[in-house]
C-alpha positions in Angstrom: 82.3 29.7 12.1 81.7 26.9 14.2 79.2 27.9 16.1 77.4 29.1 12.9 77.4 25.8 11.1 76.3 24.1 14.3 72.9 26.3 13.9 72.5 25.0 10.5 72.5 21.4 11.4 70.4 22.2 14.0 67.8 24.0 11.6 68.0 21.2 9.4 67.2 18.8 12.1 64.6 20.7 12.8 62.9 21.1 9.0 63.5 17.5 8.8 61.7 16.6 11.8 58.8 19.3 11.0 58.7 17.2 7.7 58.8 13.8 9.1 55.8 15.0 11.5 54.3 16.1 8.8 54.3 13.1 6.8 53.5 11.1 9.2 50.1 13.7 10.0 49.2 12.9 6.6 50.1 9.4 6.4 47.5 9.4 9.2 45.1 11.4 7.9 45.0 9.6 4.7 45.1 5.9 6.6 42.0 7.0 8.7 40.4 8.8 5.9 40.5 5.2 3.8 39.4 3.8 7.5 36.2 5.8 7.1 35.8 5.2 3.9 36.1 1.1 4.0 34.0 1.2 7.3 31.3 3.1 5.4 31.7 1.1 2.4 30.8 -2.4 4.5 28.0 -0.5 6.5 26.9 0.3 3.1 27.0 -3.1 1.6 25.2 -4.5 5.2 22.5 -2.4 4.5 21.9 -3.3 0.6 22.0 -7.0 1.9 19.4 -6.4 4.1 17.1 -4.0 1.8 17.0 -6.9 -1.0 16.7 -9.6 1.6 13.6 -7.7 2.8 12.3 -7.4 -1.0 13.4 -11.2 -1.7 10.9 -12.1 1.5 8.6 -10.4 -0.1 8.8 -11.5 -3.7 7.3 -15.2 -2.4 4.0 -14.2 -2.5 1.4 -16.7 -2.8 1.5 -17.3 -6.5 -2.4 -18.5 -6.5 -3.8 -16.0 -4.6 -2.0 -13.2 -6.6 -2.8 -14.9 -10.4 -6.9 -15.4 -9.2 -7.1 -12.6 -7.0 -4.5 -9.8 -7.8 -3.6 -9.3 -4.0 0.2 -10.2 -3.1 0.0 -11.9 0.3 3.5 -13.8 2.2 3.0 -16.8 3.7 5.3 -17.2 6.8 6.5 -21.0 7.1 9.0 -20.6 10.1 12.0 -21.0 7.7 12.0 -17.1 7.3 15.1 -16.1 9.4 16.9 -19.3 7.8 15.7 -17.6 4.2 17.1 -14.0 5.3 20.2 -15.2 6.3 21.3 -17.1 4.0 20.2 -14.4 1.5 22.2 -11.6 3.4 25.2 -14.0 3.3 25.0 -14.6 -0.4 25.0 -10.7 -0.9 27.5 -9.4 1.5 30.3 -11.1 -0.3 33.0 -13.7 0.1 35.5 -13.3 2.9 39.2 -12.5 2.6 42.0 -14.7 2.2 42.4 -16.6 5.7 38.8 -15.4 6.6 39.5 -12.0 7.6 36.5 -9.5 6.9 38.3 -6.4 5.3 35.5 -5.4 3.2 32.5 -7.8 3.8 30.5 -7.9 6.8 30.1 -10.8 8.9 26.5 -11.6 10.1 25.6 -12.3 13.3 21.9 -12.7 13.7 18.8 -11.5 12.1 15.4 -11.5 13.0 12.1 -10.5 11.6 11.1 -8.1 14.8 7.8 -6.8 13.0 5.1 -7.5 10.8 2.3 -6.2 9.1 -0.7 -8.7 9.1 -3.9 -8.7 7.2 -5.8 -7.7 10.0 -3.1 -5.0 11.2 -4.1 -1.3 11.8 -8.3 -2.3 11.4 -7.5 -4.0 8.1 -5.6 -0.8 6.8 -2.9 -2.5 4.7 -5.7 -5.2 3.2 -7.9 -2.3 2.2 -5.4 -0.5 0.6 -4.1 -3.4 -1.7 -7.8 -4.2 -2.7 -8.3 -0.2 -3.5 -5.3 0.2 -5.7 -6.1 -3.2 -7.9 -9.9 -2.1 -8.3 -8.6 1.6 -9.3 -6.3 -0.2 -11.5 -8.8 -2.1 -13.4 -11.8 -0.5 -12.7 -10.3 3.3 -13.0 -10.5 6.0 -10.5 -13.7 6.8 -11.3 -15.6 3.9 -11.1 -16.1 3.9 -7.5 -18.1 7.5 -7.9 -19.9 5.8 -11.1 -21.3 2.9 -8.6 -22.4 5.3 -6.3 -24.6 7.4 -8.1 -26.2 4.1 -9.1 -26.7 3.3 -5.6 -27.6 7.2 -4.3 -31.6 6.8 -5.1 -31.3 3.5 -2.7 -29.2 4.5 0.0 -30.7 7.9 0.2 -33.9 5.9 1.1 -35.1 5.5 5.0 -36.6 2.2 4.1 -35.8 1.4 8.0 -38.0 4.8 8.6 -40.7 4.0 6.3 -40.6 -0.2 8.0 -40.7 1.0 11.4 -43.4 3.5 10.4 -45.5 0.6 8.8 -45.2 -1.9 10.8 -45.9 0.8 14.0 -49.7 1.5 11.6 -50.0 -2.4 11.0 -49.5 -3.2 14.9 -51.6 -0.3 16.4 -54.8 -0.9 14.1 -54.1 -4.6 14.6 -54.3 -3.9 18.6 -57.6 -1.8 18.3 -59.2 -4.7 16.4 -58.4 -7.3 18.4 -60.0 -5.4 21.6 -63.2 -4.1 19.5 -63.8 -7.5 18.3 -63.3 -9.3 21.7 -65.7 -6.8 23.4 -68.3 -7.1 20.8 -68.5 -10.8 20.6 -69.2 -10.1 24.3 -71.6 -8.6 23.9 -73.1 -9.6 20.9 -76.3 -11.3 20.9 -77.1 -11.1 17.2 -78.1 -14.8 15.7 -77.4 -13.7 11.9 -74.9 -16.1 10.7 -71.7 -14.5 8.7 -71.5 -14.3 5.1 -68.0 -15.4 2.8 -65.9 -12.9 0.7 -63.2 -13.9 -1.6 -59.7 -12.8 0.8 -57.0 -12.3 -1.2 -54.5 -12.8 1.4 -55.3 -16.4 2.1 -53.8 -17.9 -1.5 -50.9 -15.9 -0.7 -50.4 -17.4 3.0 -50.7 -20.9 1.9 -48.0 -19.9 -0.4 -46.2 -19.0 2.2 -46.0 -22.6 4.0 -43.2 -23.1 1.7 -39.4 -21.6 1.9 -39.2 -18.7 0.1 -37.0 -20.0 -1.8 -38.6 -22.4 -3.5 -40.6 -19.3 -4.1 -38.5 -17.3 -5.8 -35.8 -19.5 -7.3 -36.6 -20.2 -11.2 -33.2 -23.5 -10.7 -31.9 -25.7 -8.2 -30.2 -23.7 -4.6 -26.9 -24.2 -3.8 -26.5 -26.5 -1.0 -22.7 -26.0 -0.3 -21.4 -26.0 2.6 -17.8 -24.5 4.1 -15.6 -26.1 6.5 -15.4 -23.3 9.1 -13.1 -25.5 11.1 -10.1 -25.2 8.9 -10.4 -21.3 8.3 -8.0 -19.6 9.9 -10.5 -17.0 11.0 -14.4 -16.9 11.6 -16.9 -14.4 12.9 -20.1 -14.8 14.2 -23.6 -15.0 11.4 -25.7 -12.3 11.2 -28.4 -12.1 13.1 -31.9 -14.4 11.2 -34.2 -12.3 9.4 -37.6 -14.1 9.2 -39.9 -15.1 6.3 -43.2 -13.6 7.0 -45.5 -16.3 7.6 -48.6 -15.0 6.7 -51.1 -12.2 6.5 -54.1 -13.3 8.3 -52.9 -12.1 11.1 -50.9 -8.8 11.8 -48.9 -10.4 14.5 -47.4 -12.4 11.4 -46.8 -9.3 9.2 -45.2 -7.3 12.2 -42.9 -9.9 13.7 -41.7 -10.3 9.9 -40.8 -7.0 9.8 -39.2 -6.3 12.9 -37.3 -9.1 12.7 -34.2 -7.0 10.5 -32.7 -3.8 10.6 -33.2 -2.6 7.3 -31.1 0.8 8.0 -29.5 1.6 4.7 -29.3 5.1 4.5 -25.8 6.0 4.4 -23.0 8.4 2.5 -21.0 6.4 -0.2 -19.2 9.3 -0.5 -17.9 9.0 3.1 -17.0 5.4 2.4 -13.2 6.0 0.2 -11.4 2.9 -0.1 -13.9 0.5 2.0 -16.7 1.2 -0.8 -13.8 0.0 -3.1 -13.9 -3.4 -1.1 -17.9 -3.6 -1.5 -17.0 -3.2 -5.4 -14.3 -5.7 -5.5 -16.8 -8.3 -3.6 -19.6 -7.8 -5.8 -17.3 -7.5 -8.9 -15.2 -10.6 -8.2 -16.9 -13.2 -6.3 -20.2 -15.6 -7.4 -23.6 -15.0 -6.2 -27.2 -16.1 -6.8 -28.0 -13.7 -10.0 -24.4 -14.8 -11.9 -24.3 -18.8 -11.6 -21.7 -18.7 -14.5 -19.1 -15.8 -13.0 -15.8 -17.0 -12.3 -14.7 -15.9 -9.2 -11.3 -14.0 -9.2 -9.9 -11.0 -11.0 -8.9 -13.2 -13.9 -5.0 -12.4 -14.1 -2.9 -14.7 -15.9 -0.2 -16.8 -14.2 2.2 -13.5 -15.5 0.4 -11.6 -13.5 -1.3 -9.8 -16.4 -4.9 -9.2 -16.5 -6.6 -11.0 -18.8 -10.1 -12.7 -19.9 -11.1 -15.3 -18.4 -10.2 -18.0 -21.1 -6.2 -16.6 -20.8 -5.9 -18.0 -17.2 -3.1 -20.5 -16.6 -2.9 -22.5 -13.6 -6.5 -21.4 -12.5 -9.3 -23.7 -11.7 -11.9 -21.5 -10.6 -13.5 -23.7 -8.2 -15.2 -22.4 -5.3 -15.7 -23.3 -1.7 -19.8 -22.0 -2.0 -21.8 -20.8 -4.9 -23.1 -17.9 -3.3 -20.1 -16.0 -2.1 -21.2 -12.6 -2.0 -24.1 -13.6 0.5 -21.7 -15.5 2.4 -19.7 -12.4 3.1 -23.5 -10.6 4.3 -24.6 -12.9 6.0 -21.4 -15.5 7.4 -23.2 -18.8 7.2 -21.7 -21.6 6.8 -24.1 -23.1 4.0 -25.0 -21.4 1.0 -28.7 -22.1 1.3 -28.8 -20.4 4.6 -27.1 -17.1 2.9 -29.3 -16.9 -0.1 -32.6 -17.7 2.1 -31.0 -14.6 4.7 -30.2 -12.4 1.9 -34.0 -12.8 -0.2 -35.7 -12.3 3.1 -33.8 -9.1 3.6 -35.0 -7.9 -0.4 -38.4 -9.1 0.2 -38.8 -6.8 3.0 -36.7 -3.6 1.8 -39.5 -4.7 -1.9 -42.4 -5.2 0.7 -41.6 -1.8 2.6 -41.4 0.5 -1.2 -43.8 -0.9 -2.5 -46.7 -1.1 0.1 -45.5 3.1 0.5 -46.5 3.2 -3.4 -49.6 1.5 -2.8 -50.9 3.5 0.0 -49.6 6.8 -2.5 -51.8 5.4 -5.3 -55.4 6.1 -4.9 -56.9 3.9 -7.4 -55.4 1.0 -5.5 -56.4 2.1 -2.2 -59.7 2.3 -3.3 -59.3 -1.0 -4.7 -58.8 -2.6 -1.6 -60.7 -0.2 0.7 -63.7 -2.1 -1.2 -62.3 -5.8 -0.7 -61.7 -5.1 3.0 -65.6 -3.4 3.7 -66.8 -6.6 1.9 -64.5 -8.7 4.2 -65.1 -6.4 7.1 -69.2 -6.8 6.3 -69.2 -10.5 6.0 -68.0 -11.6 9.5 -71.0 -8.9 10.6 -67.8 -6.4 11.8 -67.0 -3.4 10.0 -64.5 -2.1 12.4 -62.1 -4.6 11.1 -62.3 -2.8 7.7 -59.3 -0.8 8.6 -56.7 -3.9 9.7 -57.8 -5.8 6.6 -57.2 -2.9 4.6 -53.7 -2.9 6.2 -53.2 -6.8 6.0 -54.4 -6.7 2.1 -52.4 -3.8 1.2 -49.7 -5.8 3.0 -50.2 -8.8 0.9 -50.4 -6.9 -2.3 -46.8 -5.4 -1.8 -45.4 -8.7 -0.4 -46.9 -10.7 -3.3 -45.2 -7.6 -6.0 -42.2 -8.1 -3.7 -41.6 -11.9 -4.6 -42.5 -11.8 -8.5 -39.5 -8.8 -7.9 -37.0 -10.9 -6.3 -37.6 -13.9 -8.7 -36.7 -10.9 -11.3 -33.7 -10.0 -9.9 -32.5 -13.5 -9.0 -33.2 -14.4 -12.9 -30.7 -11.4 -13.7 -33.8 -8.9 -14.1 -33.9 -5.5 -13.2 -36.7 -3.9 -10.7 -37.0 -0.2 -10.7 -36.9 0.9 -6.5 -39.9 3.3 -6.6 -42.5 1.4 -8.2 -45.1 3.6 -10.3 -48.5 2.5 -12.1 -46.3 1.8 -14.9 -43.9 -0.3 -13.4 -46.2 -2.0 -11.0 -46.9 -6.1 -11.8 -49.0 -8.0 -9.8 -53.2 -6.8 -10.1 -55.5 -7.6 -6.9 -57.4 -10.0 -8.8 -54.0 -11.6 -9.5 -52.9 -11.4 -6.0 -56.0 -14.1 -4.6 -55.2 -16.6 -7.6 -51.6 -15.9 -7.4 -49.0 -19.6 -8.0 -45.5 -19.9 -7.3 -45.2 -21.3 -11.1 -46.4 -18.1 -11.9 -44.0 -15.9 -10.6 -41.4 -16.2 -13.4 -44.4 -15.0 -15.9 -45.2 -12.1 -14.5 -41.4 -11.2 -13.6 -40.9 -11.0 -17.4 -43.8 -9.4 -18.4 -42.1 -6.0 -18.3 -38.5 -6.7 -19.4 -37.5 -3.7 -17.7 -34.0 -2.1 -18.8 -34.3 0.7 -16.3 -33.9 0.1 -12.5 -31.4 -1.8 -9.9 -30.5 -5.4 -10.5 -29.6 -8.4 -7.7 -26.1 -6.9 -7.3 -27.3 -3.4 -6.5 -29.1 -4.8 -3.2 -26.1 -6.9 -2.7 -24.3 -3.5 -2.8 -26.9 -2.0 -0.4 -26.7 -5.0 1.9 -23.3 -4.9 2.4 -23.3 -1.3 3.8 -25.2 -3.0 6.6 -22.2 -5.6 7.4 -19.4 -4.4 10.2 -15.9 -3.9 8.7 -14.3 -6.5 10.3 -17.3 -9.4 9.9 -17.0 -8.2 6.0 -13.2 -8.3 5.7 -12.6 -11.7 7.8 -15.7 -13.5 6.0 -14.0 -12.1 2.6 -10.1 -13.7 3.5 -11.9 -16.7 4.2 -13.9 -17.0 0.9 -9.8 -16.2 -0.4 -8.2 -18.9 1.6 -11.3 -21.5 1.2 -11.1 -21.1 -2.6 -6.9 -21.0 -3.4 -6.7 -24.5 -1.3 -9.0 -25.5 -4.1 -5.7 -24.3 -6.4 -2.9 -27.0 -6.9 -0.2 -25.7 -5.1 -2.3 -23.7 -2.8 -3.6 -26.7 -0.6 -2.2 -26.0 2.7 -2.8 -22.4 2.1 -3.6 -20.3 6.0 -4.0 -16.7 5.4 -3.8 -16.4 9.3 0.0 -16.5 8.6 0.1 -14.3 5.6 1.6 -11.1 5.8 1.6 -7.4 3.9 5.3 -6.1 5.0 8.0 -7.2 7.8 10.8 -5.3 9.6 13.7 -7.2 10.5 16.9 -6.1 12.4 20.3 -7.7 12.1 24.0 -7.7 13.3 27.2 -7.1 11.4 30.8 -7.7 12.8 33.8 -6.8 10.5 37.5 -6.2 11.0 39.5 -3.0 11.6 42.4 -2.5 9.5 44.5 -0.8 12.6 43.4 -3.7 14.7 46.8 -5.7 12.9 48.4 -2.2 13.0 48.7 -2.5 16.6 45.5 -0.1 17.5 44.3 -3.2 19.7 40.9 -2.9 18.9 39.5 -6.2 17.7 36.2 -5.5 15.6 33.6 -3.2 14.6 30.0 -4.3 14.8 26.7 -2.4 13.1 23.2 -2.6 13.6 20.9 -2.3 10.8 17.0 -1.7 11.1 14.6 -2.0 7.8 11.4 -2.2 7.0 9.6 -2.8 3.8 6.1 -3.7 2.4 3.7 -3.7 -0.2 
């Protein structure tokens, strides 16, 4: 009997132990199972800290450059660790009673490890931001709209049909120089040279001038930016020379081998950087558009707007002529306008001496002014070069009553046609600068490409990095102009950041007796527009 009740306190010693080690597996399981789930909790909140401290550095955007330009640019000042952390802080909660860290993390550090820069990944992020706002306000199709515009111009070798022209001029202009040094040799003839009216010679008196006082129907620009307190600057494009004159083909040639004239390209090709020539043209002053306004025209909200709406806007500008700046990276506005008229005159000069020599009522025109030339100096071999030189003249003499058109806001069709064509021969020898404006109206064309289509053209000619840096800069020139935006340097602006910080907090068996004294956690984000 005994012996039998001494089994049953045993096997109730036993069930209660089983139990106790039960409860105490479970009291375990459930302590380390709330363990996990606090630990994850504060990992959790370190990480939200950090995500909206990364969208809080971005939110302070330039406010000028965003309202005049649309593009959202951060403007590190050094205090951006100072600004992260104290923003972390603020969002990872108050500490415990006695400063212990049950469910709030502490920080440690953070750092910005990582940026993303204007000029980052070949301008990548810049050219993005740019494409987005133009698709925005301009629609997705606009870009292909521009394009076919453009396509008659840029599917044009007017570099092909320059060299090929200038190769003519130089060659006949070579054989006539040697044929007329060998026969006045060898010439022993006393008859005494006639005079012929030359129609090139009013033209290269004309010439003696700038060609801008030429072609300019108001005052030029004579702006000038301080490239000294740009963050950024690249070097000018190279000087395209005014042709001089047309008396002699060594003037005509050296005029037009002095540019590169190679604008035959695919705009299709282009994507988002064709977006960037749009927003340029669209956005920023130049010579045809004295009265634009240069900006995007959003309101200080941030909403697009017209141009009377804007709040906090001045408008001013560093130059006038902004959209040359960008093609030619001048310092003075007067320099950019004189590069960018002598690049039109020539691509004008180039089509339309190829329409004169297609036309052969004009070509017999001048074949008949150049024998008379050619007869009065008692040398009829030189009936060929001054046929070339005339023909020359004719098309450079069309070429400035066109850029005076397009300067004035006019539109000049690109493949000129009897119907189209301005100037007459007889027009060409009496031809005034006064008079330039005259015959540029004459027509009042409505069909063909104005100022900003060249502008367009020209800018497929400009490097991708020359264009981009000479664009920040006409950006960061004009919003120190802002109030508020003085000491504006986009060399310290920034598209997205990365930072990385460290977290300590306390374990709850650490006061249990577990002897482990804190956890720490890394966190790693990234973020940008």
């Amino acid at each position: 009997m005994e012996e039998k009740s001494e089994r049953s306190r045993m096997g109730s010693a036993y069930i209660t132990v089983m139990f106790a080690m039960l409860f105490l597996t479970i009291i375990s399981v459930l302590l380390s199972s709330m363990e996990a789930v606090r630990v994850s909790a504060v990992r959790l909140r370190a990480e939200i800290a950090c995500a909206l401290a990364c969208e809080a550095f971005l939110s302070q955007y330039q406010p000028q450059v965003q309202a005049r330009y649309g593009l959202y640019l951060v403007e590190r000042d050094g205090w951006d660790a100072a600004f992260l952390k104290q923003f972390i802080e603020e969002n990872c909660g108050s500490l415990d009673e006695g400063g212990v860290s049950w469910i709030r993390p502490v920080l440690e550090s953070v750092a910005i490890d990582g940026e993303i820069g204007l000029e980052d990944e070949d301008f990548r992020y810049f050219e993005m931001q740019i494409s987005d706002l133009m698709k925005h306000i301009k629609g997705s199709e606009y870009a292909g709209q521009v394009g076919d515009a453009l396509l008659g111009m840029v599917s044009s070798d007017v570099e092909e049909q320059k060299d090929h022209l200038s190769s003519g001029i130089g060659q006949t202009g070579e054989a006539a120089s040697m044929q007329t040094e060998a026969a006045q040799n060898e010439s022993t003839d006393t008859q005494e040279s006639q005079t012929a009216d030359d129609p090139r010679k009013n033209l290269t008196d004309m010439l003696k001038y700038p060609i801008l006082s030429l072609v300019m129907d108001r005052e030029v620009s004579r702006a000038v930016l301080d490239t000294s307190q740009l963050s950024d600057v690249t070097d000018p494009e190279r000087d395209v020379s005014q042709i001089s004159g047309f008396m002699d083909y060594k003037d005509v040639t050296r005029g037009m081998e002095s540019s590169s004239l190679d604008l035959k390209t695919s705009i299709a090709g282009l994507g988002d950087a064709f977006l960037v020539n749009c927003y340029i043209i669209d956005f920023f002053k130049n010579a045809s558009a004295p009265g634009k306004m240069s900006g995007v025209c959003y309101d200080a909200s941030g909403t697009l707007g017209e141009q009377g709406s804007r709040r906090q806007i001045t408008g001013d500008t560093a130059l006038s002529y902004e959209a040359e700046y960008v093609i030619c990276g001048k310092a003075g506005d007067q320099a950019n306008l004189q590069g960018v008229v002598n690049r039109i005159s020539l691509i004008r000069m180039v089509m339309n001496m190829t329409y004169l020599l297609q036309s052969p009522a004009k070509s017999a025109a001048v074949h008949s002014v150049a024998a008379a030339l050619a007869a009065a100096v008692l040398m009829p071999f030189l009936e060929e070069i001054f046929y070339m030189l005339i023909m020359a003249a004719w098309a450079y003499g069309e070429a400035l009553i066109d850029c005076r058109c397009l300067l004035s806001g006019g539109k000049v069709p690109f493949f000129k046609s009897d119907d189209t064509w301005t100037l007459s021969l007889g027009q060409l020898g009496n031809l005034k600068s006064e008079q330039l404006d005259g015959y540029a109206g004459k027509d009042d064309q409505d069909k063909g490409h104005g100022y900003e289509d060249y502008l367009h053209m020209l800018l497929l000619t400009v490097s991708k990095e020359k264009k981009y840096v000479r664009l920040i800069n006409l950006i960061e020139a004009n919003t120190r102009l802002e109030e508020g935006g003085e000491g504006f340097n986009a060399g310290l602006c920034v598209f997205g950041i990365s930072i990385c910080a460290d977290f300590t907090f306390s374990p709850f068996f650490y006061y249990a007796g577990t002897g482990r004294k804190q956890y720490e956690h890394h966190v790693s984000k990234s973020v940008a527009y």
